[in-house]
C-alpha positions as a Markdown table, in Angstrom:
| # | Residue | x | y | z |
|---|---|---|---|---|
| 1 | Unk | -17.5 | 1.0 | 13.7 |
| 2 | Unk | -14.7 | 0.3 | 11.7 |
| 3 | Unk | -11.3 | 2.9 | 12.4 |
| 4 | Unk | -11.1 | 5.8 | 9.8 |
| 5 | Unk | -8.8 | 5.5 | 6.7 |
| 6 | Unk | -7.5 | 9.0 | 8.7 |
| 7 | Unk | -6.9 | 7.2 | 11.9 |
| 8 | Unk | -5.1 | 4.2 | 10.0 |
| 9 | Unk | -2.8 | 6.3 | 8.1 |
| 10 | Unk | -1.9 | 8.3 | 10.9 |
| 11 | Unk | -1.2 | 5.8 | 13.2 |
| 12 | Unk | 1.1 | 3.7 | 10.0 |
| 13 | Unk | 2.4 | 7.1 | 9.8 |
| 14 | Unk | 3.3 | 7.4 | 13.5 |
| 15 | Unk | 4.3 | 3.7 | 13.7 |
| 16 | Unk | 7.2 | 3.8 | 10.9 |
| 17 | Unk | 8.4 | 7.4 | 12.1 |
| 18 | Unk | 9.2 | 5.5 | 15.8 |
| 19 | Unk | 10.5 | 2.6 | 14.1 |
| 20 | Unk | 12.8 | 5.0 | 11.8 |
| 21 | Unk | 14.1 | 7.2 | 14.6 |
| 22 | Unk | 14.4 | 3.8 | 17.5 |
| 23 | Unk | 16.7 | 2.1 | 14.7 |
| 24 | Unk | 19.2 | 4.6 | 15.2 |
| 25 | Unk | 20.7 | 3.9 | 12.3 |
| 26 | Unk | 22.8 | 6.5 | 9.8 |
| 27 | Unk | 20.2 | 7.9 | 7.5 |
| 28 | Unk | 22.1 | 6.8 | 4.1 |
| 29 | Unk | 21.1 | 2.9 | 5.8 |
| 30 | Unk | 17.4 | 4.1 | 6.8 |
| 31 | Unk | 17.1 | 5.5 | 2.5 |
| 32 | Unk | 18.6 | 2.2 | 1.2 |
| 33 | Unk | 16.0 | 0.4 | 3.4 |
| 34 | Unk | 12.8 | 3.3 | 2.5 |
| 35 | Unk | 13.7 | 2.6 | -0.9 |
| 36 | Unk | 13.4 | -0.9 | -0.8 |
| 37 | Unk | 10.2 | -0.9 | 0.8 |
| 38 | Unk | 8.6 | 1.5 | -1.3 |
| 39 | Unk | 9.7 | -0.4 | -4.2 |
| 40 | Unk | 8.1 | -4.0 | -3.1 |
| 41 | Unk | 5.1 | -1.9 | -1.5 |
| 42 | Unk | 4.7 | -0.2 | -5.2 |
| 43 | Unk | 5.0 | -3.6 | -7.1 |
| 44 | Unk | 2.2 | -5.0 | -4.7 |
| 45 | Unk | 0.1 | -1.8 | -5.7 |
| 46 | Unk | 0.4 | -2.4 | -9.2 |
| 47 | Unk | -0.3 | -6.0 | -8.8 |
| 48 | Unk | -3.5 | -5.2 | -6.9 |
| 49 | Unk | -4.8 | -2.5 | -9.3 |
| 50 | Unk | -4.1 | -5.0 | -12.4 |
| 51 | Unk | -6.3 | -7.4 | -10.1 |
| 52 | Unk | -8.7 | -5.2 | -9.6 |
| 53 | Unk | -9.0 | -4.0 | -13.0 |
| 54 | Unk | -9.2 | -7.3 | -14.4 |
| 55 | Unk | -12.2 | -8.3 | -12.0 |
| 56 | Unk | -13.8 | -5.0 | -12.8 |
| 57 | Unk | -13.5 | -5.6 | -16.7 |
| 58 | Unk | -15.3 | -9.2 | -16.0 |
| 59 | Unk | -18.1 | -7.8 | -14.0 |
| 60 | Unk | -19.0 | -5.8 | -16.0 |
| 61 | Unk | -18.8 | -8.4 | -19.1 |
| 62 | Unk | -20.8 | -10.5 | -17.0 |
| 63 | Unk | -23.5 | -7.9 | -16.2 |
| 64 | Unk | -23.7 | -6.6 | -20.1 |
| 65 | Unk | -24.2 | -10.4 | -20.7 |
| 66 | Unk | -26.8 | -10.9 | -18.6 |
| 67 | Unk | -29.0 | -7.7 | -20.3 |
C-alpha cells in the first residue's frame, strides 16, 4: 500500500519545521528564503496545472473524435 496523501503531508510538514528551527537562523532570513520557495514551488504548480489542462483538453478531443 502506497503512504496516505495525510501521512506525506505531515511528515513534509514535520520535515521543513526541523529544518526551519535546526537552521537557526534570524527569522527575517528563514521569510526571505520561505518566500522564495513558495514562489518557484507556485510557478511549478502553475506549470503542472497548464500541463495537465492541456492533456486533459486533448483527451477529450481525441475521445469526441473517436465517437
Amino acid at each position: 500500500m502506497d503512504k496516505p496523501i495525510t501521512v506525506q503531508i505531515e511528515e513534509t510538514r514535520q520535515t521543513i519545521i526541523d529544518a526551519i528551527n535546526n537552521s537557526k537562523l534570524h527569522p527575517f532570513i528563514l521569510d526571505t528564503i520561505l518566500k522564495d520557495i513558495y514562489n518557484e514551488v507556485h510557478l511549478l504548480f502553475l506549470s503542472q496545472t497548464e500541463q495537465d489542462r492541456k492533456e486533459y483538453t486533448k483527451s477529450q478531443k481525441n475521445v469526441e473524435s473517436s465517437s
